[in-house]
MIDOSE-1310 file (N, C-alpha, C; in nm, 2 decimals, decimal comma, always signed):
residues 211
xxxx	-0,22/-0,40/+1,13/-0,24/-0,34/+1,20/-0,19/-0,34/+1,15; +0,18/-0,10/+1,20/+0,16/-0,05/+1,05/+0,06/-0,13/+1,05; -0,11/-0,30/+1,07/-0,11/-0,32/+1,07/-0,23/-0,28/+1,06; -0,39/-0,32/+1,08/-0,41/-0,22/+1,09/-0,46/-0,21/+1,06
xxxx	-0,42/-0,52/+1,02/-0,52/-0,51/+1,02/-0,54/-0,44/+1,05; -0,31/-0,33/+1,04/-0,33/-0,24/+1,02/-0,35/-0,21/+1,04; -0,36/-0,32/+1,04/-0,40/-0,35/+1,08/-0,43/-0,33/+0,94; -0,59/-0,39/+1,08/-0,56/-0,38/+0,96/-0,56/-0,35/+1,00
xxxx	-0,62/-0,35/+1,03/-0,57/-0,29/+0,97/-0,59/-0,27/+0,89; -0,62/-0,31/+0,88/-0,67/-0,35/+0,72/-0,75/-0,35/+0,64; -0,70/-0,48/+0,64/-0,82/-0,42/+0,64/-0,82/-0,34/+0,75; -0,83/-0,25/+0,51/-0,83/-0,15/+0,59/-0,78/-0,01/+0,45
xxxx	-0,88/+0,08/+0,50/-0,84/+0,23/+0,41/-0,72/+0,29/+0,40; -0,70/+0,34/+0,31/-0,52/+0,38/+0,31/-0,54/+0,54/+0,42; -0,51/+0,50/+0,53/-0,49/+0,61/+0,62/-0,38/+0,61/+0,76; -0,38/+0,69/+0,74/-0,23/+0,70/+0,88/-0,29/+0,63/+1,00
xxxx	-0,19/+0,63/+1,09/-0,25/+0,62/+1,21/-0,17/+0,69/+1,32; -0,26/+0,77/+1,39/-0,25/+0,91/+1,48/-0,17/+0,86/+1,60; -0,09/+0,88/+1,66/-0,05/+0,82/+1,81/-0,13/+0,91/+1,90; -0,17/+0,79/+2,02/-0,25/+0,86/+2,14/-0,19/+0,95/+2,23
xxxx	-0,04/+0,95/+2,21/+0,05/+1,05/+2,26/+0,15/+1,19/+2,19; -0,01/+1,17/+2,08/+0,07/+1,31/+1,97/+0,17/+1,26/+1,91; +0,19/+1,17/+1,88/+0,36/+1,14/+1,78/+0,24/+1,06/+1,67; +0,27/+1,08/+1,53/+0,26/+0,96/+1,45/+0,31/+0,87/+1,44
xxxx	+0,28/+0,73/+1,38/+0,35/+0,66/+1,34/+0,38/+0,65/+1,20; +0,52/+0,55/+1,15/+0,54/+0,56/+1,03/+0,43/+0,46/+0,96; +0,37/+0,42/+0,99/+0,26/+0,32/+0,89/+0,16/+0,26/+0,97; +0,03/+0,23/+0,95/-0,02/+0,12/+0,99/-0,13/+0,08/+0,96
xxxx	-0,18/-0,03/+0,91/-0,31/-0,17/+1,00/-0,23/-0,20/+1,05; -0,11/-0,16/+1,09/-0,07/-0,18/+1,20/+0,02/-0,11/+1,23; +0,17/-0,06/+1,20/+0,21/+0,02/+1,26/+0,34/+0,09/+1,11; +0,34/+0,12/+1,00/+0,43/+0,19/+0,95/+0,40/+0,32/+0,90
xxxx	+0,44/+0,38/+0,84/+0,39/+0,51/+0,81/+0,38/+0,55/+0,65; +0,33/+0,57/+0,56/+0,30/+0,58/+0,45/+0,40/+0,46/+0,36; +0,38/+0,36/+0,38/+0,50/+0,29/+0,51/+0,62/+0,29/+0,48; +0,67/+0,26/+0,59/+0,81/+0,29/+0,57/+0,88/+0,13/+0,57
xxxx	+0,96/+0,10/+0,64/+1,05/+0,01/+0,69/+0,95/-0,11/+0,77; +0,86/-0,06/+0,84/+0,83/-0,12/+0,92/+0,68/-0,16/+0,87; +0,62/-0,28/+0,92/+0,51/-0,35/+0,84/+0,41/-0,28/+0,92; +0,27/-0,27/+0,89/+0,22/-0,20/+0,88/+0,04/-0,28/+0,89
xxxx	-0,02/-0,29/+0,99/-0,16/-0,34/+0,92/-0,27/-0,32/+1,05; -0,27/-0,14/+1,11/-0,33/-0,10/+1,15/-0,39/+0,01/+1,09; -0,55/+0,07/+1,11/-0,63/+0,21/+1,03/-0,56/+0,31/+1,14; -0,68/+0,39/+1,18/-0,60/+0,51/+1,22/-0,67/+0,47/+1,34
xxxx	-0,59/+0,53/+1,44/-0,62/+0,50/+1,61/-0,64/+0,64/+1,65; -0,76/+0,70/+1,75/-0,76/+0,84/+1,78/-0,74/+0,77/+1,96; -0,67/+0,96/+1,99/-0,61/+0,92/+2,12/-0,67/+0,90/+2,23; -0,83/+0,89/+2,25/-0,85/+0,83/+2,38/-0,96/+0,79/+2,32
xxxx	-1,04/+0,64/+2,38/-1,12/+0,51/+2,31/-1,28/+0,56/+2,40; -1,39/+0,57/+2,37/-1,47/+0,60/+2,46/-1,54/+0,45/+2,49; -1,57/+0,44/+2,61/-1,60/+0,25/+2,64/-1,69/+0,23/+2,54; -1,70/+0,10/+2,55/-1,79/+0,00/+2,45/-1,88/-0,05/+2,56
xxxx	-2,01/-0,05/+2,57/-2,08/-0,15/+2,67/-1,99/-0,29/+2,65; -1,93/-0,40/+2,79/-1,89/-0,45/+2,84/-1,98/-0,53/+2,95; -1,99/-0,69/+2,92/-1,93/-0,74/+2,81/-2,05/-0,74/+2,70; -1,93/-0,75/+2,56/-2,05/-0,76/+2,44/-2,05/-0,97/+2,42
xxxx	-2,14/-0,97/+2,37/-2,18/-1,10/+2,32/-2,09/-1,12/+2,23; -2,02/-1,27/+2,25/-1,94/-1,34/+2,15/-2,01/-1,42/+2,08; -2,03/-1,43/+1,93/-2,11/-1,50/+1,89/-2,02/-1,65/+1,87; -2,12/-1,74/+1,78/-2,02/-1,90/+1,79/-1,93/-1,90/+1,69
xxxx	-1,80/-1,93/+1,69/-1,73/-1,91/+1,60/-1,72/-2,04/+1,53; -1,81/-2,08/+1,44/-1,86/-2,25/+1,37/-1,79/-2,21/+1,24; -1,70/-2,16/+1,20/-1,67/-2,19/+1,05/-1,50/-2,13/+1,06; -1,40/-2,22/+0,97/-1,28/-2,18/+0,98/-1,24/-2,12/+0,81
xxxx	-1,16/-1,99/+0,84/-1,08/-1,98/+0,72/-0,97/-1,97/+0,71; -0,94/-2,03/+0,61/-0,78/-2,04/+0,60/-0,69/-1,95/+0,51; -0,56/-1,91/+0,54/-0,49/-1,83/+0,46/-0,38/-1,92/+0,41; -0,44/-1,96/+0,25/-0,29/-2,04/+0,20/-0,20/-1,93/+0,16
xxxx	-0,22/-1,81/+0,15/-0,06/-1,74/+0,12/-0,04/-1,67/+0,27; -0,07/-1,67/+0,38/-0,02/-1,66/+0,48/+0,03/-1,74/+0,56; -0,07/-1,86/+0,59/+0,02/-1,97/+0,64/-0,06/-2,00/+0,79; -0,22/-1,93/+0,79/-0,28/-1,94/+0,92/-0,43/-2,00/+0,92
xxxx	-0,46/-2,04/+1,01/-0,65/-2,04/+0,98/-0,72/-1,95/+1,12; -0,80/-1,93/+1,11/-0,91/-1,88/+1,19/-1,04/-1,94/+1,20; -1,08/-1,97/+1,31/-1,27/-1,95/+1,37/-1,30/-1,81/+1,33; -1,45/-1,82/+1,28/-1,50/-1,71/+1,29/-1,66/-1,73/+1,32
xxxx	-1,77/-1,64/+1,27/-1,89/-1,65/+1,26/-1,92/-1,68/+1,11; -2,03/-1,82/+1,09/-2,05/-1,84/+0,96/-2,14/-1,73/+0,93; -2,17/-1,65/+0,93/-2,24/-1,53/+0,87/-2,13/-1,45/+0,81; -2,04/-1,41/+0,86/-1,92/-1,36/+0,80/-1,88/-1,36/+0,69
xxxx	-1,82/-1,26/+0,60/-1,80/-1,25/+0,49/-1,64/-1,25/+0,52; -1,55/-1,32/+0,38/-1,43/-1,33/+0,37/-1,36/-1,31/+0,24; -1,25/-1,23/+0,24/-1,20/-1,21/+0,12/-1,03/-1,23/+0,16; -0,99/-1,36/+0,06/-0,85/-1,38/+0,07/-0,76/-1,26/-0,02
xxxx	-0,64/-1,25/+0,09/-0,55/-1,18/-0,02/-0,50/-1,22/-0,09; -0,46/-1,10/-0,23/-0,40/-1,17/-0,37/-0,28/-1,17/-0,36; -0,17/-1,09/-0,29/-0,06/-1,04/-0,31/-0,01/-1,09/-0,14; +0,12/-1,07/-0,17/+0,21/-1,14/-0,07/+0,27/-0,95/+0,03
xxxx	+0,24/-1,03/+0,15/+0,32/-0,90/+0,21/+0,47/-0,88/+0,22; +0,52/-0,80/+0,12/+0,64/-0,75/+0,11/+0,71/-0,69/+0,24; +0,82/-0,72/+0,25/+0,93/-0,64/+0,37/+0,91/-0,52/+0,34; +0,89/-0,43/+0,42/+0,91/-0,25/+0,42/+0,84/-0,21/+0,32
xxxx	+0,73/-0,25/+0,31/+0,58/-0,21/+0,24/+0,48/-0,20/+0,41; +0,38/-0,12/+0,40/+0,25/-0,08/+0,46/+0,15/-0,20/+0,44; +0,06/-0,22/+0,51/-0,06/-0,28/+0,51/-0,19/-0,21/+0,56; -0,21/-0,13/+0,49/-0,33/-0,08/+0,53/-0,46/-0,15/+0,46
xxxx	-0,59/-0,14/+0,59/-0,71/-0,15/+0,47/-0,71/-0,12/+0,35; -0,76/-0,22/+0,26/-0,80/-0,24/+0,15/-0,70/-0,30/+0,09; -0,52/-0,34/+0,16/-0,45/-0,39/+0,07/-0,44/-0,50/-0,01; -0,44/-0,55/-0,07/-0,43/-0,67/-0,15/-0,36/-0,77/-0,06
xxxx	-0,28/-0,70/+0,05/-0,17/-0,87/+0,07/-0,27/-0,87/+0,22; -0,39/-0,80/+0,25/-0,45/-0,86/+0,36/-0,56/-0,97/+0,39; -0,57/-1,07/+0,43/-0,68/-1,14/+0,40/-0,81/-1,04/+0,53; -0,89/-1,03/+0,46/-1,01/-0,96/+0,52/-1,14/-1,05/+0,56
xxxx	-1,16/-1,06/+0,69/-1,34/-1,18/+0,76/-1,38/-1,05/+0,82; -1,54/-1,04/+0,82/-1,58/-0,91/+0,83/-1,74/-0,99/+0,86; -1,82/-0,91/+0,95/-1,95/-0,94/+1,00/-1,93/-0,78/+0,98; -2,12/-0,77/+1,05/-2,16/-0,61/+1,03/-2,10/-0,50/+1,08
xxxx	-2,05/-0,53/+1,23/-1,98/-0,46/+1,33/-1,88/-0,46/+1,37; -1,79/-0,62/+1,27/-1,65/-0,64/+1,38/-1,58/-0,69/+1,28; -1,45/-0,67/+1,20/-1,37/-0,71/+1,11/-1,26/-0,75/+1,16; -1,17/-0,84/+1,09/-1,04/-0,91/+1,14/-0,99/-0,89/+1,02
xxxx	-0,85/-0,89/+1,02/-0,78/-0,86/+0,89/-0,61/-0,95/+0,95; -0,55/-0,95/+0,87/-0,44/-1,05/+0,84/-0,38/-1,10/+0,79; -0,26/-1,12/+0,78/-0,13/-1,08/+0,70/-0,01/-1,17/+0,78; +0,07/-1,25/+0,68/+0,23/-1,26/+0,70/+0,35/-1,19/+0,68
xxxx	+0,48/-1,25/+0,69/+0,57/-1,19/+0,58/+0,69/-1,32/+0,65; +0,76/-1,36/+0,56/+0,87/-1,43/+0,60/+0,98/-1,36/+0,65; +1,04/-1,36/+0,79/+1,11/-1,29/+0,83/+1,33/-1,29/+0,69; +1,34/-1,20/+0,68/+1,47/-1,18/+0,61/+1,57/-1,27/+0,66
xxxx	+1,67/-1,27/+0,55/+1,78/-1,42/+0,61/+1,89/-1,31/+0,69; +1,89/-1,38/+0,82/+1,94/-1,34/+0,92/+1,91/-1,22/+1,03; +1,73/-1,24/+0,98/+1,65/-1,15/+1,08/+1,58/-1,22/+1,22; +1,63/-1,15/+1,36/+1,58/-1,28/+1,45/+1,45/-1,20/+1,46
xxxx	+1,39/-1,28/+1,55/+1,23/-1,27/+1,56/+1,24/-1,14/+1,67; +1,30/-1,11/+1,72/+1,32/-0,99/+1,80/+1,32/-0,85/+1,72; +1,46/-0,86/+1,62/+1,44/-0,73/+1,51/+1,29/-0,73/+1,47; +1,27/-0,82/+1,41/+1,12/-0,84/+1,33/+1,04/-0,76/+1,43
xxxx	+1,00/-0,79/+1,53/+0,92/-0,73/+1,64/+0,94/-0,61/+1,64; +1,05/-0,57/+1,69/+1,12/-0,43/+1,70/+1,09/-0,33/+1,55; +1,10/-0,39/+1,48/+1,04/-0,29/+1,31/+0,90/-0,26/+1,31; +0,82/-0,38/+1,43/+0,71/-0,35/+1,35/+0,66/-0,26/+1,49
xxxx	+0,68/-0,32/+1,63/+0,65/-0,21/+1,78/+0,71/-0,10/+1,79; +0,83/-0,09/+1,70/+0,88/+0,09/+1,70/+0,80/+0,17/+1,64; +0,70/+0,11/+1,54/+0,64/+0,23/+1,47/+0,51/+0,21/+1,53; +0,44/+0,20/+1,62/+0,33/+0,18/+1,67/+0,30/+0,29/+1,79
xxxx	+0,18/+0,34/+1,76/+0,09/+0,45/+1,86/+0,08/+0,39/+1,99; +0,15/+0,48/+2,09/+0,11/+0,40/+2,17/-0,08/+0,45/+2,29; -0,13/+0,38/+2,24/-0,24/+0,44/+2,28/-0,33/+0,31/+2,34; -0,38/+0,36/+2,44/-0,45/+0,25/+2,47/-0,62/+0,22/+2,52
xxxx	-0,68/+0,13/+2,53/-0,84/+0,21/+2,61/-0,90/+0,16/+2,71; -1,04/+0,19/+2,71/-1,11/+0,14/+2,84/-1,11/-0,04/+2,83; -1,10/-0,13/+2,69/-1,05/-0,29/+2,78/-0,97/-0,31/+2,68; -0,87/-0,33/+2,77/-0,71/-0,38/+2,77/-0,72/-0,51/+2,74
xxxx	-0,66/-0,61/+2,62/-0,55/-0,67/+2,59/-0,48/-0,71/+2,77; -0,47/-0,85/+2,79/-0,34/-0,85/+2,86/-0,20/-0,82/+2,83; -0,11/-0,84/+2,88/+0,03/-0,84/+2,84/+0,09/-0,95/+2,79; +0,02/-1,04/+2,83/+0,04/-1,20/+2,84/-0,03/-1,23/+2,67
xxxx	-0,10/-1,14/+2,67/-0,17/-1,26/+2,50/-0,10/-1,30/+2,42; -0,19/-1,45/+2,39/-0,12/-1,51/+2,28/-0,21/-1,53/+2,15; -0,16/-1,59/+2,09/-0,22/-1,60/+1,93/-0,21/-1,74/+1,90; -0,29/-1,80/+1,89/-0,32/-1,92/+1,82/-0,22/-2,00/+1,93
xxxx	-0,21/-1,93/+2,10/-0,12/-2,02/+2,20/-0,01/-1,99/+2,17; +0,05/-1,91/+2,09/+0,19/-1,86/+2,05/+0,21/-1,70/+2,13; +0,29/-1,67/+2,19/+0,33/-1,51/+2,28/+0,29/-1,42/+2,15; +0,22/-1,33/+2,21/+0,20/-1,21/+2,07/+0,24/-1,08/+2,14
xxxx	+0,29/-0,98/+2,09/+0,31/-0,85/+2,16/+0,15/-0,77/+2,06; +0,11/-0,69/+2,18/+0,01/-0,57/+2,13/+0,03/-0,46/+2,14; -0,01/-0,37/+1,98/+0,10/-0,26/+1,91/-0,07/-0,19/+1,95; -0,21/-0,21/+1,93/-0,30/-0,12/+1,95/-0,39/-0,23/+2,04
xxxx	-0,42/-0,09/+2,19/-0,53/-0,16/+2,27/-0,64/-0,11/+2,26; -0,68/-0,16/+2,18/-0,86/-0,10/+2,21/-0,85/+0,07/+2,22; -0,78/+0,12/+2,14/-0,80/+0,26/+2,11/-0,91/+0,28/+2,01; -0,95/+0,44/+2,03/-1,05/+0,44/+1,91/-1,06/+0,43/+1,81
xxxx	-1,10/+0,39/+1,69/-1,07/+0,36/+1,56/-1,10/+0,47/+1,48; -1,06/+0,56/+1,38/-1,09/+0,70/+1,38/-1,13/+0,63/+1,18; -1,12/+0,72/+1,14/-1,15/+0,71/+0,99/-1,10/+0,53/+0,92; -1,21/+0,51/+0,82/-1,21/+0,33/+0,80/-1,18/+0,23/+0,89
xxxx	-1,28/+0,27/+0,98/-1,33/+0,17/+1,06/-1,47/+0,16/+1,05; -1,46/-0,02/+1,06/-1,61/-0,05/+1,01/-1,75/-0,01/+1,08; -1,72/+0,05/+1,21/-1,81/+0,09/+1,26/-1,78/+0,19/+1,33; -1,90/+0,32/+1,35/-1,88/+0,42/+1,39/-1,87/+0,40/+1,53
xxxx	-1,75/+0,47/+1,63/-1,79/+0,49/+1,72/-1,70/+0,32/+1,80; -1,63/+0,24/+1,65/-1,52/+0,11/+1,75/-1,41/+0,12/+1,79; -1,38/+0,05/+1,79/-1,19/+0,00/+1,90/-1,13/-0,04/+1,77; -1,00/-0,02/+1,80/-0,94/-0,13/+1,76/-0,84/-0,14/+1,81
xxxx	-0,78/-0,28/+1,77/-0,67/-0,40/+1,85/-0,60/-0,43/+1,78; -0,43/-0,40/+1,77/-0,36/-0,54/+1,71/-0,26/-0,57/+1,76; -0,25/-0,75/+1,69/-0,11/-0,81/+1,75/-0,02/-0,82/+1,66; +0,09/-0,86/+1,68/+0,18/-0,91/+1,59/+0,29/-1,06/+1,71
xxxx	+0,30/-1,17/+1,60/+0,35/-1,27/+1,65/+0,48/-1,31/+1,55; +0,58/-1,42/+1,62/+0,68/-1,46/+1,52/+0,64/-1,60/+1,55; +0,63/-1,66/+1,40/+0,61/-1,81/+1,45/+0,69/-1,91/+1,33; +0,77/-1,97/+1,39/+0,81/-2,05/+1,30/+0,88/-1,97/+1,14
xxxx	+0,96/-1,85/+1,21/+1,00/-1,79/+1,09/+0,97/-1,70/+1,04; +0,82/-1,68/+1,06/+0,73/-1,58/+1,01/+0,67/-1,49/+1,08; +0,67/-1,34/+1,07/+0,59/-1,25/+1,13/+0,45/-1,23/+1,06; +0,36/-1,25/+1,17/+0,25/-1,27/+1,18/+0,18/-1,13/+1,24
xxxx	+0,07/-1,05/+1,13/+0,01/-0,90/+1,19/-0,13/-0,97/+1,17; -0,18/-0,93/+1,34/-0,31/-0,95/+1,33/-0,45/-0,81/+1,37; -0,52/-0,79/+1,28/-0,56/-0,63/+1,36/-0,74/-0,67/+1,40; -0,81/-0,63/+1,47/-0,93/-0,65/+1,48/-1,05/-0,49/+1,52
xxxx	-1,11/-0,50/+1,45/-1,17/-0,34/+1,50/-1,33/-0,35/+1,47; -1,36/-0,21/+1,54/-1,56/-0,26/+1,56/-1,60/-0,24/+1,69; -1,70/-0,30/+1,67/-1,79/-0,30/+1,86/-1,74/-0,45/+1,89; -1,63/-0,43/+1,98/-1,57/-0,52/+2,02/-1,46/-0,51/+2,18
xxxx	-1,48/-0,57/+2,26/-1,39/-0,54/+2,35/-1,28/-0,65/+2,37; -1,18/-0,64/+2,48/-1,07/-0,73/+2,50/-1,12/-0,88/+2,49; -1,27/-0,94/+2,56/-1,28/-1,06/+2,57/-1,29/-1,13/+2,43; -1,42/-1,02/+2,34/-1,40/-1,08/+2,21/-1,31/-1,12/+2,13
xxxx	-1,18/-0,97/+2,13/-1,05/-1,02/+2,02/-0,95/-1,13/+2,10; -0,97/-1,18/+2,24/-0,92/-1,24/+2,28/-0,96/-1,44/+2,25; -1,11/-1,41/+2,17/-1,17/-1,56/+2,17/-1,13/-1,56/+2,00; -1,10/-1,42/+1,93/-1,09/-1,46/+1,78/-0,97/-1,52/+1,77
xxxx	-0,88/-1,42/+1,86/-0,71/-1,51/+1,87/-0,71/-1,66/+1,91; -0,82/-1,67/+1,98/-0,77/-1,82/+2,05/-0,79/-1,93/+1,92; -0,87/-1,84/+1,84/-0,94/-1,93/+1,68/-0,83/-1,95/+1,61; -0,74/-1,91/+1,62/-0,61/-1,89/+1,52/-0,49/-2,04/+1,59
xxx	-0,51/-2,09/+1,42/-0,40/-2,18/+1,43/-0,26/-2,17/+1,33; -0,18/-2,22/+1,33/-0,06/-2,16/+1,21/-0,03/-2,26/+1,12; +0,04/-2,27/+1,02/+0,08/-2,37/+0,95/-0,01/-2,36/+0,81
């Protein structure tokens, strides 16, 4: 999500992302802006989401991948296709789809994308947060993200709710979602988009373990 998974985010096309309240942000698959300062790994969000039939079917998430240059794993669907990232996500670089530092799991309709960065020496996990939620749209849709979510059981803040996913998004007409977490040092962007509602990106998160 800059993020944006970018988000991708990410995965994810090199494209802005629109705020649902008329302001841009500076990036994102998630939230920076061509990017700036702030990390970045959401596509582009348009400002009001039209529903998704609710609820959609969660399929079984029977296969795990892991990110050795991020530092995380995931459940997903073994039909899924996965492509690890080559490149490390740099401080005050963007993450948009298609970056190299995103790792991208993708089925027909619903993509996840994902990204680290080791927080700076003598950056607390609060600035970290604040770099990447200051540059974020705030827009939101018809199913909401709690306030409460977590990631892999770790507190996550959500920079995009189920807004509509506008240009490079994998499916015409989806949402997208992302978190960002601090864990153990590291800021963690997680972005999900597609025909997908809250319950779904809520059972991908729960797949997420760290280390």
């Amino acid at each position: 999500m800059n993020r944006s998974r970018a988000l991708l985010a990410g995965p994810i096309a090199a494209i802005l992302v629109a705020a649902c309240a008329s302001s841009t942000p500076s990036a994102t698959p998630g939230h920076s802006a061509a990017p700036s300062a702030a990390p970045s790994s959401s596509p582009a969000a348009s400002p009001s989401a039209k529903p998704i039939p609710s609820p959609i079917a969660i399929p079984a998430l029977d296969t795990t991948f892991t990110s050795k240059l991020h530092g995380y794993s995931v459940r997903h669907p073994s039909t899924w296709t996965t492509e690890s990232a080559t490149e490390v996500w740099a401080p005050g670089t963007s993450n948009l789809w298609g970056n190299p530092a995103l790792d991208t799991i993708d089925g027909k309709f619903v993509r996840l994308v994902g990204s680290s960065q080791a927080l700076a020496d003598g950056q607390s996990p609060d600035d970290w947060l604040a770099s990447v939620v200051g540059n974020s749209p705030s827009c939101v849709g018809s199913s909401q993200l709690p306030a409460s979510v977590t990631v892999g059981g770790q507190p996550a803040t959500v920079t995009l709710n189920g807004c509509l996913a506008a240009g490079g998004g994998i499916a015409p007409g989806g949402v997208i979602y992302d978190v960002v977490a601090v864990v153990d040092g590291r800021g963690y962007d997680f972005t999900v988009d597609g025909i997908v509602d809250a319950a779904y990106v809520q059972a991908l998160l729960a797949g997420v373990t760290f280390g």
